[in-house]
C-alpha positions in Angstrom: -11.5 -12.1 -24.4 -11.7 -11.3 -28.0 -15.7 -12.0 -27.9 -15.7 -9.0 -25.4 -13.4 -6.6 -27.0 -13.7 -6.5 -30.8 -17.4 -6.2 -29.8 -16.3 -2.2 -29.5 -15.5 -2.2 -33.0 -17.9 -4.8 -33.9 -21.1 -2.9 -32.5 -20.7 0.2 -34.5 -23.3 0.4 -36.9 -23.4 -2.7 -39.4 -21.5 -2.1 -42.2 -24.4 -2.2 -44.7 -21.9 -1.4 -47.8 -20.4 -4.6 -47.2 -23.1 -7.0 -47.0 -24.5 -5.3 -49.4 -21.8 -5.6 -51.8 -21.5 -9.2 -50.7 -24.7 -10.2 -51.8 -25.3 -8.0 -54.7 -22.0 -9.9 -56.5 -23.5 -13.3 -55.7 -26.6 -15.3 -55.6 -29.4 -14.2 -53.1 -31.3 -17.7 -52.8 -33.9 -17.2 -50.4 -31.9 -14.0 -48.9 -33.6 -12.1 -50.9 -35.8 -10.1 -48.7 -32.9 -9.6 -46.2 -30.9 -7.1 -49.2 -34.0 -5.2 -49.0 -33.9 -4.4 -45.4 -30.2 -3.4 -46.2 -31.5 -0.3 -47.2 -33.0 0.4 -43.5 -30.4 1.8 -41.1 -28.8 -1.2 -39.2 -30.0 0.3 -35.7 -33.4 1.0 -36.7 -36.0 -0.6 -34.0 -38.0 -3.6 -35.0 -41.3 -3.4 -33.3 -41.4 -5.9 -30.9 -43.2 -8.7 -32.5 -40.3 -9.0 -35.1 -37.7 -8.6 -32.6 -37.0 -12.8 -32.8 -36.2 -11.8 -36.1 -32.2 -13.3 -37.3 -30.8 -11.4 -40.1 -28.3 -14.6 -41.0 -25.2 -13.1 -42.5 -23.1 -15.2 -41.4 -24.3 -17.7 -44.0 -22.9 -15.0 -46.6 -19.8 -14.1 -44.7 -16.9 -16.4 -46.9 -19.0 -14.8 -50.0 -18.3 -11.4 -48.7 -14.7 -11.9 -47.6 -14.3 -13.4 -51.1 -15.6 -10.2 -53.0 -13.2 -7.9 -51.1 -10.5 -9.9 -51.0 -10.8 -9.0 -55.2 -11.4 -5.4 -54.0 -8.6 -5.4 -52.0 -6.3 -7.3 -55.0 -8.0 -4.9 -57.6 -7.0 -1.7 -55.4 -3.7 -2.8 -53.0 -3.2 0.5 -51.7 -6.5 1.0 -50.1 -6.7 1.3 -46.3 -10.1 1.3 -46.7 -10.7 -2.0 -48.6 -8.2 -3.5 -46.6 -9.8 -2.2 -43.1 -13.0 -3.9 -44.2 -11.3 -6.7 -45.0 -9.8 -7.5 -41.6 -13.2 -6.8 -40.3 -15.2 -9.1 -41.7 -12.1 -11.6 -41.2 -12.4 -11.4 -37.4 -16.3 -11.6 -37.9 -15.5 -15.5 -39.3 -13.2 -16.5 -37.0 -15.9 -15.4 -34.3 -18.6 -17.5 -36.5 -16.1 -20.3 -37.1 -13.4 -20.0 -34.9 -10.5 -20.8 -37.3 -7.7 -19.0 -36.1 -6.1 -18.7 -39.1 -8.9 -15.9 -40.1 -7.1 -14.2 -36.8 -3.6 -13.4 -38.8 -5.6 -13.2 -41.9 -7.0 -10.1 -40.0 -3.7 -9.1 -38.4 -2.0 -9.0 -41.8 -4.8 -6.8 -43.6 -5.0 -4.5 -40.7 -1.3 -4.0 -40.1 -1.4 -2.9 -44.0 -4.3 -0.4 -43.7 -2.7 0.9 -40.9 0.8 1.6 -43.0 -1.4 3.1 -45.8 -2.8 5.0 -43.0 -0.7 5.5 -40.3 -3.3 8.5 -38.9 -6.9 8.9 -38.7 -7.4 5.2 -38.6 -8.5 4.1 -35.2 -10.9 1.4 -36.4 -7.9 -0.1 -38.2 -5.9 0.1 -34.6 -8.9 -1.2 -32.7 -9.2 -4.7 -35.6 -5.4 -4.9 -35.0 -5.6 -4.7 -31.2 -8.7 -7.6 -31.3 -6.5 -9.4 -33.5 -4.0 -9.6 -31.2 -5.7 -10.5 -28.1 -7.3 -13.3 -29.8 -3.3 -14.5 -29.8 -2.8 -13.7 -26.0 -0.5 -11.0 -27.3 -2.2 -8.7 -24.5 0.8 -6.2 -23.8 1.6 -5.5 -27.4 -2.5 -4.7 -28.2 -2.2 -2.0 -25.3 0.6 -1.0 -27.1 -1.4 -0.4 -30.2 -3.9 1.7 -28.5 -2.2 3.2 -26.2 -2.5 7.0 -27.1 -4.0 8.7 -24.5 -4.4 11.7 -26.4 -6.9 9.5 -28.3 -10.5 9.7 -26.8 -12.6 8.1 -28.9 -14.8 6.1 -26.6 -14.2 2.7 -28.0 -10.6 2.8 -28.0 -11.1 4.0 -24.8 -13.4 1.4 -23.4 -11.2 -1.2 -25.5 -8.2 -0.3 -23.4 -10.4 -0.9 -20.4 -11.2 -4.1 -20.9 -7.3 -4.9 -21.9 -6.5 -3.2 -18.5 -8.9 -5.3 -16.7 -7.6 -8.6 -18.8 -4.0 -7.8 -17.4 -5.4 -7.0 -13.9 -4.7 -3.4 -13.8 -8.5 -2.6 -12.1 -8.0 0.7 -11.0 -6.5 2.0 -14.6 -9.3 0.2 -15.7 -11.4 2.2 -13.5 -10.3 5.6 -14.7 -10.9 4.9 -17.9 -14.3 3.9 -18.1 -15.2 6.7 -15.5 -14.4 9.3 -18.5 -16.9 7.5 -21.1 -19.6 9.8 -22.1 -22.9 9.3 -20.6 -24.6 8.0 -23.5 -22.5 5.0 -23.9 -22.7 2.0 -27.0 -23.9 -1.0 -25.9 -20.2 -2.4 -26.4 -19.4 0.1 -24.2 -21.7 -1.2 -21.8 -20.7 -5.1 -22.5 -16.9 -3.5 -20.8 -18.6 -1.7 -17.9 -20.8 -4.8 -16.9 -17.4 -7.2 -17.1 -15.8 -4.4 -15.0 -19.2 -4.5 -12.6 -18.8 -8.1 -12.1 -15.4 -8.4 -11.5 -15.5 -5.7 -8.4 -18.0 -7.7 -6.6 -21.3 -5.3 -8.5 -22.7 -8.6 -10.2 -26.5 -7.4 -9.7 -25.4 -4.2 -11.4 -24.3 -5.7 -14.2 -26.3 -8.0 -14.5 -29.2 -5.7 -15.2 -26.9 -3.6 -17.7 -25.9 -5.9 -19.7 -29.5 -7.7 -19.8 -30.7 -4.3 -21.2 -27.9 -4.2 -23.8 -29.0 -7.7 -24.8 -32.6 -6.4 -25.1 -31.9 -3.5 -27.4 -29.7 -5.7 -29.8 -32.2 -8.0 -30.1 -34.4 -4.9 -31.7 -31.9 -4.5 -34.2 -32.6 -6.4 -37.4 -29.4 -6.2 -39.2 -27.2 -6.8 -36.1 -24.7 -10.3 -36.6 -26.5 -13.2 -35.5 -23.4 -14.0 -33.5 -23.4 -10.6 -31.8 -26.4 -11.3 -30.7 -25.9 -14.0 -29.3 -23.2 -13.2 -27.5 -24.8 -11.1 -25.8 -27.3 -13.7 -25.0 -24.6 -16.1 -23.6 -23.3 -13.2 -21.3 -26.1 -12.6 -19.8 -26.5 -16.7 -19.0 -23.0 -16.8 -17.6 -24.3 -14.1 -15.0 -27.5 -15.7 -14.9 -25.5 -18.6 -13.8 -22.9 -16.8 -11.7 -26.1 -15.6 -9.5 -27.6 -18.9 -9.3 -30.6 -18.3 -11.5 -29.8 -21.4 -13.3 -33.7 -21.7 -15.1 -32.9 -17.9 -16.6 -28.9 -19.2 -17.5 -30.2 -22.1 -19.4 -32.8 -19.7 -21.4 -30.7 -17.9 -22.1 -27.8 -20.1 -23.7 -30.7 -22.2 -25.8 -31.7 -18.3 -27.4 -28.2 -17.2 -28.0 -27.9 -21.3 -30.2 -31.5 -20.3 -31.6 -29.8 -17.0 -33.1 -26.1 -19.1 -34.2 -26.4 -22.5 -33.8 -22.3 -22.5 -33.3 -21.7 -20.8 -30.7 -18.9 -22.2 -29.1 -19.3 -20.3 -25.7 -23.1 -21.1 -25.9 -22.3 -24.9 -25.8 -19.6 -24.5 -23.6 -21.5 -22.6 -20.8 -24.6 -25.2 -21.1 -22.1 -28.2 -20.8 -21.2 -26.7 -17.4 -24.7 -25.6 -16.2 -26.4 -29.2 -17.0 -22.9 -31.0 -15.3 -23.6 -28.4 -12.1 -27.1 -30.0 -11.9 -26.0 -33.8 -12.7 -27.9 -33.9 -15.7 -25.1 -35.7 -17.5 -26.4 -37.1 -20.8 -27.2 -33.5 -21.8 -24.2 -32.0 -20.4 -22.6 -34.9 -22.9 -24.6 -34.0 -25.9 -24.0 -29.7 -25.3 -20.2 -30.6 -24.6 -19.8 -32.7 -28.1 -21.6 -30.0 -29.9 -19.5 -27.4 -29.0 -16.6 -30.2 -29.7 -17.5 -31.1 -32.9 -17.3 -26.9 -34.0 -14.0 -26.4 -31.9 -12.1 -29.0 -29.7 -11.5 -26.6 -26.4 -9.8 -27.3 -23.2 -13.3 -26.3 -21.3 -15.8 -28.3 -23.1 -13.7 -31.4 -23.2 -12.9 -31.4 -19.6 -17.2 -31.2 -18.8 -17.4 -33.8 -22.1 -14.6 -36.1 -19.7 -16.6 -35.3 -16.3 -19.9 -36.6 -18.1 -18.4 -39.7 -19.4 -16.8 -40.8 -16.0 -20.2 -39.5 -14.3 -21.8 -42.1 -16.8 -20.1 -44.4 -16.4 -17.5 -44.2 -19.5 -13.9 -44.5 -17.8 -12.9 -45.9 -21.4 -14.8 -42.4 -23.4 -13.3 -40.2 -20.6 -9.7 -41.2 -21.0 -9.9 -40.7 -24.8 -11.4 -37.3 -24.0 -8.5 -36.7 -21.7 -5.7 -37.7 -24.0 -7.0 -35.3 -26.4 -7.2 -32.5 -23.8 -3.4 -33.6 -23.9 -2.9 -33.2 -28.0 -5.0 -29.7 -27.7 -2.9 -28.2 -24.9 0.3 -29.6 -27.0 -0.7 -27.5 -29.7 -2.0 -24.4 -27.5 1.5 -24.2 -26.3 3.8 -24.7 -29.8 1.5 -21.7 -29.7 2.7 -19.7 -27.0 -0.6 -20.2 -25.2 -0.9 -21.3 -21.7 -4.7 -22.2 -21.2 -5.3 -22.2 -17.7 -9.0 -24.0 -18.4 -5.5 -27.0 -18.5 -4.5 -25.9 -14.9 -8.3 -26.2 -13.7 -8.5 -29.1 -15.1 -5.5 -30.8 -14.2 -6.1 -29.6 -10.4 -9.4 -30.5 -10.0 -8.2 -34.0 -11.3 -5.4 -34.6 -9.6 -3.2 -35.3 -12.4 -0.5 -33.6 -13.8 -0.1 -31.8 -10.6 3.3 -30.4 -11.3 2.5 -29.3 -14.8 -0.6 -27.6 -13.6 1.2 -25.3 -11.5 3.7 -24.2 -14.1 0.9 -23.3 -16.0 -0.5 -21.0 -13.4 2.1 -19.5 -12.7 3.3 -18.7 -16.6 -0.5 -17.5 -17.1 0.1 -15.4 -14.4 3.0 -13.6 -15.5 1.3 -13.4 -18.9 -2.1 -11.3 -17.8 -2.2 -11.6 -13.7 -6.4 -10.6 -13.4 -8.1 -12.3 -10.7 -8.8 -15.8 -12.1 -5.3 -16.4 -13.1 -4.9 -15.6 -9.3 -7.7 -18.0 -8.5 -6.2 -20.4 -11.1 -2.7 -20.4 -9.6 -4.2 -20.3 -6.0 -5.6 -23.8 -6.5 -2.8 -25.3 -7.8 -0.7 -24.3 -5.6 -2.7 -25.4 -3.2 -3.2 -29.2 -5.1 0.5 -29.1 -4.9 1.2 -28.6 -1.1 2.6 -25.0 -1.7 0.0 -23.2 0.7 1.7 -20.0 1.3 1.8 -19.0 -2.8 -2.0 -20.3 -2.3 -3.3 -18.3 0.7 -1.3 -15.1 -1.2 -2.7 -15.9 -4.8 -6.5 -16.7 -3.0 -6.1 -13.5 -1.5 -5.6 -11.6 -4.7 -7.9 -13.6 -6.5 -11.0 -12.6 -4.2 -9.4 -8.8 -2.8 -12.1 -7.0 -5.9 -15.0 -8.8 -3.7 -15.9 -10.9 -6.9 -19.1 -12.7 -6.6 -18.1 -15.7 -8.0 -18.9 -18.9 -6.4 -16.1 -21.0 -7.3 -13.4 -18.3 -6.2 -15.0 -18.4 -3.2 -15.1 -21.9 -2.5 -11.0 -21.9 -3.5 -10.0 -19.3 -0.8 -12.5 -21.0 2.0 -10.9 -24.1 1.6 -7.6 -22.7 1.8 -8.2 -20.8 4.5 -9.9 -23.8 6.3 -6.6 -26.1 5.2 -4.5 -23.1 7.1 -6.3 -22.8 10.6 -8.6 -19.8 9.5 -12.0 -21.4 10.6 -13.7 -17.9 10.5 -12.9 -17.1 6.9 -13.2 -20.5 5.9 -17.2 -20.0 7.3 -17.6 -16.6 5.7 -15.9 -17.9 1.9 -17.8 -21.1 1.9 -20.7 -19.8 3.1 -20.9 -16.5 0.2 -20.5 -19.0 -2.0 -23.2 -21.3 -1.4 -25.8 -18.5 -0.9 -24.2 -17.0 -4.6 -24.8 -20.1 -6.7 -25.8 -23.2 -4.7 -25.0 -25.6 -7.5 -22.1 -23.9 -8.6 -20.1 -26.6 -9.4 -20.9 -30.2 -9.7 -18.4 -31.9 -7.0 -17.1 -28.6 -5.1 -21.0 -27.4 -4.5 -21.6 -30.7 -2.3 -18.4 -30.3 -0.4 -18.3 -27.0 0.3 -22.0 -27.6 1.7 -20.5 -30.6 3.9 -17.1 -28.9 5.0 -19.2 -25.8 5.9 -22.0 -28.2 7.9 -19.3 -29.4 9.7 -17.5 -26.2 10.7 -20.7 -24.7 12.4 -21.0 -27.8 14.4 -18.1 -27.7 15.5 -18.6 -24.0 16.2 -21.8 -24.8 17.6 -19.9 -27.3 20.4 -17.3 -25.4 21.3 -19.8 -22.4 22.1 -21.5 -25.4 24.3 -18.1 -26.4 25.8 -17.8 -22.9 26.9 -21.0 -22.0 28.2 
């Protein structure tokens, strides 16, 4: 979530002042020739031929944070300093995902903002990303939530909040008031908001030209970039275009080789095609950068897949340590409750999960989330109600799909059963790599049985 929102204050034009400063006060190396393009406008075009171009600050970014964390000591009462400061923070923890960088940029934005309680939106907007990153959804809302405020970021920002806490249709009316000429941050919110309402061919081709026209930008972060690159591979792969997915996740690691997200969706993709020693390898890549729920459960499918029941229990006790510590935390992953369900272990614990993720942000795949649990549980009237939720936006997801057919099947409902398992075969036909068979079996056998009783009758 946090990828997606502080995007609208990341994608404002690159703050050439502080990478400037960043590398002026240290040693260029071979970086050289990137300070001199510091001089060009960050949103200047490259012509296309240089577009592959990666302007690597990330390699610079603990320097930077370094020289205005002086600034900052040098001049305390500076909103300013201090606003840039919890900028680039968040910038790190997206490069290196160490949370600690997330109330390192809570802190510093919470005091620019008490320097300067007005006429500091950016400062709100760093706060607000800042807090998301923590799950704390309602209290970022809270922070934004002036709606005599109409900048459009703030505005989109709130949007994808909104959406995050399942509130579509406030969603809705606020991106229906953004300007014409939107950001491509902007954008990134209106395509999520596309593909959740069952538009994913809409937003797919949105957000693939937002991901064009960053890519002409030299001085945009290497990580933006690439996120950018990985969103347009989770649609990829959402549509079933799983050649285009792939290509798409391998250029968003050429850009940052540690994207997280970037391993993470390749891990699934190669374990939906059964090419299990290099849904291993992505999996421990993305592992060895950050230990997610996600990546280990498609590192623990790989190993049992190959063969590894010893690898894959090791992998599952330490899904165990990492959702300990998620939840001293406060956090309730539900990638725990997927996996969990779609395991059959810790039955029980998985749907307490749902259901607390639920109250905490209740958006269609906590719906889905808590739909299937239920359902691994025997409680099949909270399923059919939370399946019913999770699909009523029309999402063209195949997995969501595949959850209410089956629970529709499991409660008599042949017809919907056919029309949910059959949408999501024809969205993604390797969507998964153990539900994509059955649904394709269970749905074979419904329309023979169809196919007899219309004989039976005849």
């Amino acid at each position: 979530m946090l990828a997606l929102t502080s995007l609208l204050v990341l994608l404002r034009p690159s703050d050439t002042q502080a990478l400037s400063l960043g590398y002026t006060n240290g040693k260029l190396g071979t970086y050289s020739s990137a300070v001199q393009l510091l001089s060009v406008n960050s949103r200047q075009t490259l012509p296309v031929q240089q577009s592959d171009l990666v302007f690597p600050d990330y390699l610079q970014r603990s320097h930077i944070i370094s020289v205005y964390e002086e600034k900052v000591a040098q001049s305390p009462d500076s909103s300013i300093f201090l606003r840039l400061l919890a900028d680039q923070y968040l910038r790190r923890f997206r490069e290196m995902a160490d949370v600690e960088d997330v109330l390192r940029a809570e802190q510093a934005a919470r005091r620019s903002l008490a320097l300067q309680p007005r006429h500091n939106q950016v400062s709100s907007m760093l706060l607000a990303s800042a807090l998301l990153s923590q799950h704390q959804f309602r209290s970022a809302l809270e922070v934004l939530n002036n709606p005599s405020v109409d900048n459009p970021n703030i505005v989109s920002l709130r949007a994808s909040i909104q959406m995050e806490l399942g509130d579509y249709e406030a969603a809705r009316q606020l991106l229906q008031n953004l300007p014409e000429e939107e950001s491509n941050g902007q954008n990134a919110v209106v395509a999520r908001y596309l593909e959740l309402t069952g538009n994913l061919a809409s937003a797919r081709q949105l957000l693939d030209e937002a991901m064009q026209e960053m890519d002409s930008f030299y001085t945009m972060s290497a990580e933006t970039r690439a996120w950018f690159h990985v969103r347009t591979g989770d649609l990829a792969f959402a549509a079933g275009d799983l050649a285009l997915s792939e290509q798409r996740y391998r250029e968003a690691l050429d850009l940052f080789p540690r994207h997280i997200a970037a391993f993470t969706g390749l891990a699934r993709l190669l374990g939906a095609q059964h090419r299990w020693q290099d849904a291993l390898n992505a999996a421990n890549q993305g592992i060895e950068l950050m230990p997610q729920v996600e990546t280990l459960g498609y590192k623990a499918d790989a190993q049992l897949a190959l063969g590894d029941q010893k690898g894959a229990t090791e992998t599952e006790d330490l899904i165990g340590v990492v959702a300990y510590l998620s939840k001293v935390k406060g956090i309730y992953d539900r990638a725990l409750a997927v996996y969990y369900t779609e395991h059959g272990i810790h039955l029980t614990e998985a749907l307490e999960i749902a259901r607390s993720e639920v109250a905490v942000r209740d958006d269609v795949y906590a719906e889905d989330t808590l739909a299937w649990a239920a359902a691994a549980n025997g409680q099949w009237q909270e399923a059919q109600r939370a399946a019913q939720r999770a699909t009523r936006l029309g999402t063209e997801d195949a997995l969501l799909q595949f959850h209410a057919g089956m629970i529709a099947l499991h409660l008599g409902n042949r017809e919907s059963a056919i029309k949910r398992l059959t949408q999501a075969v024809s969205l993604n036909p390797q969507f998964h790599h153990k539900y994509a068979d059955q649904a394709r079996q269970v749905l074979a056998n419904l329309m023979r049985s169809v196919s007899q009783n219309n004989l039976s009758h005849s």
